[in-house]
C-alpha positions as a Python dict, from the first residue, in 0.01 Angstrom:
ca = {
    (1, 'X'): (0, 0, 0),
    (2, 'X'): (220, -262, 40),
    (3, 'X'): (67, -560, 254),
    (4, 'X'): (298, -580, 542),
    (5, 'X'): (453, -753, 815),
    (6, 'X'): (301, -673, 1148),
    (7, 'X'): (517, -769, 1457),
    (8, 'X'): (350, -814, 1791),
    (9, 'X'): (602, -833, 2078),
    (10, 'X'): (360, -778, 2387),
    (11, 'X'): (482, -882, 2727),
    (12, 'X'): (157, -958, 2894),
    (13, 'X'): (73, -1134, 3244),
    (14, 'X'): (-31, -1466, 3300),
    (15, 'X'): (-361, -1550, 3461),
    (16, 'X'): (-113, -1630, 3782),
    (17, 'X'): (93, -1316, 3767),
    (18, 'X'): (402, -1134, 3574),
    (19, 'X'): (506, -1247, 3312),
    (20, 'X'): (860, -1305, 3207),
    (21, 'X'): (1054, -1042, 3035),
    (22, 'X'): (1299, -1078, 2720),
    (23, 'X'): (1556, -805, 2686),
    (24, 'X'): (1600, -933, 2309),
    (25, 'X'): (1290, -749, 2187),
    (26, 'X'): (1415, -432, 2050),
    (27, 'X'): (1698, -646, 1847),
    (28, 'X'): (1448, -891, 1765),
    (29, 'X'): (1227, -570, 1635),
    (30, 'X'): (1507, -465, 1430),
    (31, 'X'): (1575, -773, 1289),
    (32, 'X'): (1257, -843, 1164),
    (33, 'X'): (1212, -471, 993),
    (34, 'X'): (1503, -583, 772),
    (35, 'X'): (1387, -909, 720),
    (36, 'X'): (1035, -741, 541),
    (37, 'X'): (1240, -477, 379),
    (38, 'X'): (1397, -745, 183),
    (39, 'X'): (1147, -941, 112),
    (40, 'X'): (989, -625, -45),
    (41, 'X'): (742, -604, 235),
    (42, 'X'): (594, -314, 495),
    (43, 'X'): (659, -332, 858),
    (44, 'X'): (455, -216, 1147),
    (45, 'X'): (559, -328, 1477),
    (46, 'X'): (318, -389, 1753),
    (47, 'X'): (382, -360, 2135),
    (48, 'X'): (32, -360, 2259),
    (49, 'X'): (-265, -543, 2020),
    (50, 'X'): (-512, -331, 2217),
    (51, 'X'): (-363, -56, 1948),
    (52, 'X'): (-415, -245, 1661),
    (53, 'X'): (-692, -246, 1447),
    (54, 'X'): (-878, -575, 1325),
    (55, 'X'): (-892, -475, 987),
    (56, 'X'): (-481, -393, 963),
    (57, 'X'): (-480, -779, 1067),
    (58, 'X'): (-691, -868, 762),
    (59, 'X'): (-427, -703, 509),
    (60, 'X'): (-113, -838, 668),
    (61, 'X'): (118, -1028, 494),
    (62, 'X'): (294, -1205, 772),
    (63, 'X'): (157, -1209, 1119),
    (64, 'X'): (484, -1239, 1312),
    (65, 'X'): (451, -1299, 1709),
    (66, 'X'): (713, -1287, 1995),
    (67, 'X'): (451, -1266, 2269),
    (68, 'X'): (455, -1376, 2634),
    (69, 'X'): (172, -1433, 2856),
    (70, 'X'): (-252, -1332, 2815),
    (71, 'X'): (-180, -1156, 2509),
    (72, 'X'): (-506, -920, 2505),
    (73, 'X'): (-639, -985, 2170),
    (74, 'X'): (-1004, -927, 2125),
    (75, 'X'): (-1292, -1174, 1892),
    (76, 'X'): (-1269, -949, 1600),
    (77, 'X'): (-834, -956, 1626),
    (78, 'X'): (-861, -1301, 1687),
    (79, 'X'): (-1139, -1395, 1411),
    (80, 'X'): (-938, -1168, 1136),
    (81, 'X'): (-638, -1341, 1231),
    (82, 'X'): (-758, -1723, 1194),
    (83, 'X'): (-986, -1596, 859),
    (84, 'X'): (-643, -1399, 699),
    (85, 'X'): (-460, -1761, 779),
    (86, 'X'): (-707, -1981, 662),
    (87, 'X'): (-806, -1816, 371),
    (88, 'X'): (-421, -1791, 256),
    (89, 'X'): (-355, -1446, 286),
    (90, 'X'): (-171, -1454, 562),
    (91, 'X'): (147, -1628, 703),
    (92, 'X'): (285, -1696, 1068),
    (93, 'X'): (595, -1654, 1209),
    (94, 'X'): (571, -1737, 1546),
    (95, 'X'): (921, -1676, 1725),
    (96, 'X'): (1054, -1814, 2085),
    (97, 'X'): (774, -1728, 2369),
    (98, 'X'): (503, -1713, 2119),
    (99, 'X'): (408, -2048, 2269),
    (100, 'X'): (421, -1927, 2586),
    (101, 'X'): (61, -1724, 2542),
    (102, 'X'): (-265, -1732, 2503),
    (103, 'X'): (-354, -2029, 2735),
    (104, 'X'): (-717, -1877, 2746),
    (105, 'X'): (-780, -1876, 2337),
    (106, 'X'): (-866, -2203, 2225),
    (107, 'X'): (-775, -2216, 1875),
    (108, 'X'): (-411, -2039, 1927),
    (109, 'X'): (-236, -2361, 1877),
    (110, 'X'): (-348, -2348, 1475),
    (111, 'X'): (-153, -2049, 1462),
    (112, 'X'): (168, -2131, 1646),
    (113, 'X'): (124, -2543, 1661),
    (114, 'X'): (178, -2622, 1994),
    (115, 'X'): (189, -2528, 2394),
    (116, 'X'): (480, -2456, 2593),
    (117, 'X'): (525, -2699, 2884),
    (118, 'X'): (843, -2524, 3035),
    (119, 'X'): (1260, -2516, 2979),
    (120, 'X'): (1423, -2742, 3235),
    (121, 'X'): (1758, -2674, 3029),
    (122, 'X'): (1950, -2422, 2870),
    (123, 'X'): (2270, -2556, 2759),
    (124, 'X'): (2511, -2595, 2441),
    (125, 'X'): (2303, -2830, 2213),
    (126, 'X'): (2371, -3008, 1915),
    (127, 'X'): (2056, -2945, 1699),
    (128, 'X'): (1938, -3230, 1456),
    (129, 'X'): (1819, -3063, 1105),
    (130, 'X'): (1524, -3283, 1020),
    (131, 'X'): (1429, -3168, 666),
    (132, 'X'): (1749, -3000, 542),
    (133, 'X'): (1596, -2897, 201),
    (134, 'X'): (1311, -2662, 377),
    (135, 'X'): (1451, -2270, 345),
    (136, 'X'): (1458, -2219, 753),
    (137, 'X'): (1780, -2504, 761),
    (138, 'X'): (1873, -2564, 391),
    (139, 'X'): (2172, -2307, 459),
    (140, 'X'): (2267, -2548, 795),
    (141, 'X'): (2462, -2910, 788),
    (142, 'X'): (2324, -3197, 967),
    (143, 'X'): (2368, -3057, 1292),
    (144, 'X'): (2318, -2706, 1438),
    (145, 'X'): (2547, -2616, 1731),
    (146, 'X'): (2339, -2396, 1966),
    (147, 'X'): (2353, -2257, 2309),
    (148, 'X'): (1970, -2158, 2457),
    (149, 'X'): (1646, -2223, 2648),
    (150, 'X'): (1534, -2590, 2534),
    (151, 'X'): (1168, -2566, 2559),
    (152, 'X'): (953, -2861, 2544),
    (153, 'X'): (626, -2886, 2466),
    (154, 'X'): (262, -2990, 2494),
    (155, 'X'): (-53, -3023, 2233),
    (156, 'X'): (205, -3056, 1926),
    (157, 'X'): (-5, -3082, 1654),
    (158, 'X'): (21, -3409, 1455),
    (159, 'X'): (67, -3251, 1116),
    (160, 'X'): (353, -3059, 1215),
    (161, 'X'): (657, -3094, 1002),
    (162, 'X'): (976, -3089, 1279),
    (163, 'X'): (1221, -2909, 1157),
    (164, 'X'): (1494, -2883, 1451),
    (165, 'X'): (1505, -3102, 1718),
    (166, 'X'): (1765, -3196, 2029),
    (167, 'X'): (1847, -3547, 2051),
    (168, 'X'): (1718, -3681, 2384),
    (169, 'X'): (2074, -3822, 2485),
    (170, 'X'): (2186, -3414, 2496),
    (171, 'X'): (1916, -3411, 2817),
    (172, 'X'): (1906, -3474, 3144),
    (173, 'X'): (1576, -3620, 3121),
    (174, 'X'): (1599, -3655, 3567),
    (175, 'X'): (1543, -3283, 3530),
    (176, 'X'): (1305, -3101, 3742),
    (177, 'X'): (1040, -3027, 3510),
    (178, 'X'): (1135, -3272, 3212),
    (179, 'X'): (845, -3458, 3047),
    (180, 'X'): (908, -3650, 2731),
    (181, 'X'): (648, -3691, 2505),
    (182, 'X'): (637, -3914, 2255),
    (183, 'X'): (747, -3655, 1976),
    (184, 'X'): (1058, -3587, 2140),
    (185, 'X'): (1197, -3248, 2220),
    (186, 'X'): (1120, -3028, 1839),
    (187, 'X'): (1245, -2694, 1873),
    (188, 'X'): (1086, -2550, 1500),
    (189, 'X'): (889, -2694, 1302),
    (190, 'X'): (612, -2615, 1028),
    (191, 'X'): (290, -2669, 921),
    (192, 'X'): (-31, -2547, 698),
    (193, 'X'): (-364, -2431, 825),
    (194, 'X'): (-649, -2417, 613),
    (195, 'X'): (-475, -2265, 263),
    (196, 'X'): (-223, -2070, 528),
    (197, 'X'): (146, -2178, 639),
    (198, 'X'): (313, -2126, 994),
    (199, 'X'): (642, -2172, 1094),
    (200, 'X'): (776, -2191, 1445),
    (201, 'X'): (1090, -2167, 1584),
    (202, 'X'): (1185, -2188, 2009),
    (203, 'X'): (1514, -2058, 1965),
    (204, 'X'): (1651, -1666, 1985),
    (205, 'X'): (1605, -1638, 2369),
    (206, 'X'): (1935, -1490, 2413),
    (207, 'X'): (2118, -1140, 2237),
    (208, 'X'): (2352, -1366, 2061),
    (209, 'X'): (2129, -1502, 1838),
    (210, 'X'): (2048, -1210, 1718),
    (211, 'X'): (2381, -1138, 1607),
    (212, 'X'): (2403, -1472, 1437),
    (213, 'X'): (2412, -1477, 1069),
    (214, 'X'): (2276, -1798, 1090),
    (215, 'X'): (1991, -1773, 1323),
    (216, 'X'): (1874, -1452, 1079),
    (217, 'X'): (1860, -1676, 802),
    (218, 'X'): (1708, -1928, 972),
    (219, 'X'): (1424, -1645, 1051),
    (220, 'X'): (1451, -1531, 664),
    (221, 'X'): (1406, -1908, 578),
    (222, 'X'): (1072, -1936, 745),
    (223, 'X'): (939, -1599, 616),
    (224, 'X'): (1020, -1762, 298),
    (225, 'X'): (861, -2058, 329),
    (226, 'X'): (538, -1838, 498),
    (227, 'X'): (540, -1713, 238),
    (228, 'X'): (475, -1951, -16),
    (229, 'X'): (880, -2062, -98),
    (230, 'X'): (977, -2401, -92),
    (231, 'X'): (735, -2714, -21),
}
């Protein structure tokens, strides 16, 4: 068997209520089956981790997560998952809302890198490419024009590599909601844990993006580099 990509898109609540709801899944599903297939990989997509066994976690691949809110994964999911990582033999690629969960797991930040602290904006943006030799941007100039949420974060960990971020003068930083920290406003960014890689990326809120050549290779970029491609 092929090790594969497994997909988790659960929309869970919050310890405060619903959670929010992105009608991009199902493209975002589809997207990501042909992203494996090409990278010669299996793909099982997961709507509900209370389905999945710990031990499918231990042969993945790529661990790829669009999740929103208390995502319900057990001590043996969650131990299998941070082992597979550490250990190398598995890669993250943590999409949009995947910040947005998991406020009650401690060590979920070593998989996705960060907390989300809200989106005061969506608006046209003109991303800055940070490292434009990494596979996620190499195929982008030195800007990105994008339309989207603009998330901002907390708990960014210091060894991240930013790979996208919006310039602060783009922002309304009297926005209900804004807080600058002093990292700025990243939108994707990388990093390694243990002998493992992760790669992030905030954007793909909206249908569009998945109907943008370059936001898919932006996706196939950090598979890539999950998996091993590129420094």
């Amino acid at each position: 068997m092929v090790a594969p990509v497994i997909y988790v898109t659960q929309t869970a609540p919050y310890a405060d209520g619903p959670a929010g709801v992105h009608g991009v899944l199902g493209q975002s599903v589809t997207a990501l089956a042909q992203l494996a297939e090409a990278s010669g990989l299996d793909f099982l997509p997961v709507d509900d981790v209370r389905r999945l066994p710990a031990d499918r976690l231990a042969e993945a691949a790529v661990v790829a997560i669009f999740t929103i809110g208390e995502t319900p994964w057990n001590s043996a999911q969650q131990a299998a998952l941070l082992a597979g990582v550490r250990s190398g033999q598995t890669g993250v690629l943590a999409i949009h809302a995947a910040t947005d969960s998991c406020n009650f797991w401690d060590e979920y930040p070593a998989l996705v890198g960060a907390r989300f602290d809200g989106h005061p904006w969506t608006q046209d943006i003109d991303l800055e490419i940070c490292e434009p030799q990494h596979p996620a941007v190499a195929h982008l100039g030195s800007t990105w024009a994008w339309h989207d949420e603009v998330y901002q974060f907390r708990e960014l960990r210091p060894d991240a590599r930013v790979l996208v971020r919006v310039p602060e003068a783009q922002l309304d930083l009297n926005a209900a909601g804004a807080r600058p920290r002093p990292y700025g406003f990243p939108l994707a960014w990388c990093f390694t844990e243990g002998e493992g890689r992760a790669f992030y990326t905030a954007l793909g809120h909206f249908s569009s993006a998945w109907e943008n050549p370059a936001y898919l290779r932006h996706l196939a970029g950090g598979l890539a580099w999950v998996r091993g491609q590129g420094g």
